[in-house]
C-alpha positions as CSV (number, residue, x, y, z in Angstrom):
1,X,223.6,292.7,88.3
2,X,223.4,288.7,88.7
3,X,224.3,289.3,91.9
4,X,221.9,292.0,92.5
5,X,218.3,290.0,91.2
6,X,219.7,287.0,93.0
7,X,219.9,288.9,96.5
8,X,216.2,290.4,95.4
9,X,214.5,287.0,94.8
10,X,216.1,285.1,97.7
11,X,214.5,288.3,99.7
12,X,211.1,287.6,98.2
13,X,211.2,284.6,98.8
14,X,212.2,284.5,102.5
15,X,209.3,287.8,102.9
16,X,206.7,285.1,101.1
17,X,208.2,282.6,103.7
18,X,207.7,285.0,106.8
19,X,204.4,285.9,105.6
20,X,202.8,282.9,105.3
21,X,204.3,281.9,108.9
22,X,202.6,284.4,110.4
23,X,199.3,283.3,108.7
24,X,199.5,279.3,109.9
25,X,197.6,278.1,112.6
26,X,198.6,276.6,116.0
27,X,196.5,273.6,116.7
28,X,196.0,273.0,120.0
29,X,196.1,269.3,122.1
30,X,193.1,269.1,124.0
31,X,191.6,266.2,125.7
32,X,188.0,265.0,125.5
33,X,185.7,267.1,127.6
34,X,184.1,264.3,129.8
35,X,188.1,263.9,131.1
36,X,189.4,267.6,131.2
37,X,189.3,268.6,135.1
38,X,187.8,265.9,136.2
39,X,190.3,262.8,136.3
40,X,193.7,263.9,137.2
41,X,196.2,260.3,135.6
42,X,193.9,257.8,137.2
43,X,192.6,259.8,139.9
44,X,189.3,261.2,140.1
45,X,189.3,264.0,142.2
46,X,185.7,264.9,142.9
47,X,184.6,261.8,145.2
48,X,185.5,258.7,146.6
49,X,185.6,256.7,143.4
50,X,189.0,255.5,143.8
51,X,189.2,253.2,146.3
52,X,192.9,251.1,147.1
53,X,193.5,247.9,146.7
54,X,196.3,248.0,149.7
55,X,197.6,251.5,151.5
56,X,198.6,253.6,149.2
57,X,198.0,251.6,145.8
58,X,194.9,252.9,144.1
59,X,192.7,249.7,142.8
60,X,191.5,251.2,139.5
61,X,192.9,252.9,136.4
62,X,190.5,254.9,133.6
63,X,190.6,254.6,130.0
64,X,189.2,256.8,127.3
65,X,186.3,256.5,125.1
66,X,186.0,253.3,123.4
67,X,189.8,252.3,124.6
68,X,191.7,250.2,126.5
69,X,195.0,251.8,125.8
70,X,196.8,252.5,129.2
71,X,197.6,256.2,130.0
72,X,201.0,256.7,131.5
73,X,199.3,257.1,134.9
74,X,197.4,253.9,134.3
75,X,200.6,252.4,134.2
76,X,201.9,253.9,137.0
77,X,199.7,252.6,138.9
78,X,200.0,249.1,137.8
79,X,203.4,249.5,138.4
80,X,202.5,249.8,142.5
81,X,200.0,247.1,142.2
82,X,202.5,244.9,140.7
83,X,205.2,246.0,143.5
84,X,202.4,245.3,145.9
85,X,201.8,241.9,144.4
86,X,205.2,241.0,144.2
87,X,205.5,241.7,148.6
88,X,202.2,239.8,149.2
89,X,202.8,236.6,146.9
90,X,200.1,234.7,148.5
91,X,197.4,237.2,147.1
92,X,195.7,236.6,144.1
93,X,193.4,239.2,142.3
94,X,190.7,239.6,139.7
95,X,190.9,242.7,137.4
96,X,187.6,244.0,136.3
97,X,186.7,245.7,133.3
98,X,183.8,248.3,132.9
99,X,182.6,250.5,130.3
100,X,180.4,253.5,130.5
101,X,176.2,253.0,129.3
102,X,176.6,253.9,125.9
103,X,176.9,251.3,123.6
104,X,175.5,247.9,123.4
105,X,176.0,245.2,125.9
106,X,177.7,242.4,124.0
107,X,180.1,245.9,122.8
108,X,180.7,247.0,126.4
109,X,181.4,243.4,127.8
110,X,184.0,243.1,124.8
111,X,185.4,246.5,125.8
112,X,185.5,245.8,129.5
113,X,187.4,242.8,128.4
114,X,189.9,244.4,126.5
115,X,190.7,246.8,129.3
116,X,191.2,244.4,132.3
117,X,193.4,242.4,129.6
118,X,195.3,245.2,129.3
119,X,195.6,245.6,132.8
120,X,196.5,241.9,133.5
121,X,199.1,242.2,130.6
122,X,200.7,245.2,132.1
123,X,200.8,243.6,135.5
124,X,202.5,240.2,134.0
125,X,204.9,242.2,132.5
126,X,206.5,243.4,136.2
127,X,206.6,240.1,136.9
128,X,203.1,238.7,138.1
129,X,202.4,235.2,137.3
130,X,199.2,235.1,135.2
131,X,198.3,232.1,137.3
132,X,197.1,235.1,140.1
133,X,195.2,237.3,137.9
134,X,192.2,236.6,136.8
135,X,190.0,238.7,134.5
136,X,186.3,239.8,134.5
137,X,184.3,241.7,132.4
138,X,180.8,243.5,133.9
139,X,180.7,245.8,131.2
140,X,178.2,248.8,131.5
141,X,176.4,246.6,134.2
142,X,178.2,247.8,137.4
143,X,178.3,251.9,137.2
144,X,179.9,253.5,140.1
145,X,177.8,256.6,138.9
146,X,174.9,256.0,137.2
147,X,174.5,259.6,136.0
148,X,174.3,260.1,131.7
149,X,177.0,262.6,131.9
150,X,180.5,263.5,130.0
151,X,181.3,262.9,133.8
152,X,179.5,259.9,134.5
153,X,180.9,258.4,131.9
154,X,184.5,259.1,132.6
155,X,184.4,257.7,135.8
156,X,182.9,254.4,134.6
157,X,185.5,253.8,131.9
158,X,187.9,251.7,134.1
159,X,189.4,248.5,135.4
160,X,189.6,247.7,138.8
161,X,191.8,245.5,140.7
162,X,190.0,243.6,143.7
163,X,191.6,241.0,146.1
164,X,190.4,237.2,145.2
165,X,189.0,235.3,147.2
């Protein structure tokens, strides 16, 4: 009998469990809209924004809104900067920082900081003397589309790695 109501509650309980299972949610990942489709890692793939900095090594990385947190293929592409660097010694660069239009200026020239400082960390860390890096911030002053779309946006949310000179 013990046995019996033991067995029955232990099977509500699991049916309760099952049901309720079947009633949850999946929520889904998704990515900001002005990014989905349009940037694929740190390559945008409808024009010639990305230029390279050498053959083969792309001279800019993206960041989200309001970030300046490096992807993973942000820091893959550091990664062949860096190995480019570290072959061509004699080459110093200067990593600039951008921003999209929203925001103010004294915000986006803070921003644009932080992201080529994150770039010019990342780099130092494979290696690059700080002494060849050099950072500067334009801000939301330099677009490379001047357009006030999700797209726009994305592709003005970057740092780019030019040779000094």
């Amino acid at each position: 009998m013990i046995l019996s109501k033991i067995l029955k509650n232990g099977f509500l309980i699991l049916a309760a469990c099952l049901v309720l299972t079947a009633c949850a949610t999946k929520k889904e990942v998704t990515t900001a809209p002005e990014i989905s489709g349009q940037i694929q890692g740190d390559t945008y793939t409808g024009d010639d924004t990305v230029k390279y900095l050498a053959d083969g090594v792309p001279d800019r990385v993206f960041f989200a809104t309001n970030e300046s947190i490096l992807t993973t293929a942000s820091r893959e592409t550091l990664r062949a900067q860096a190995a480019w660097m570290r072959k061509n010694s004699n080459i110093n660069v200067v990593v600039e920082g951008h921003a999209d239009e929203r925001g103010t200026r004294e915000y986006n020239l803070a921003l644009g900081e932080r992201r080529a400082n994150s770039a010019k960390d990342y780099l130092m860390t494979y290696g690059i003397s700080s002494d060849r890096i050099s950072i500067l911030s334009y801000g939301k002053e330099r677009p490379v589309d001047a357009g006030s779309t999700p797209l726009a946006w994305s592709k003005n949310r970057r740092s780019v790695t030019v040779k000094a000179n």
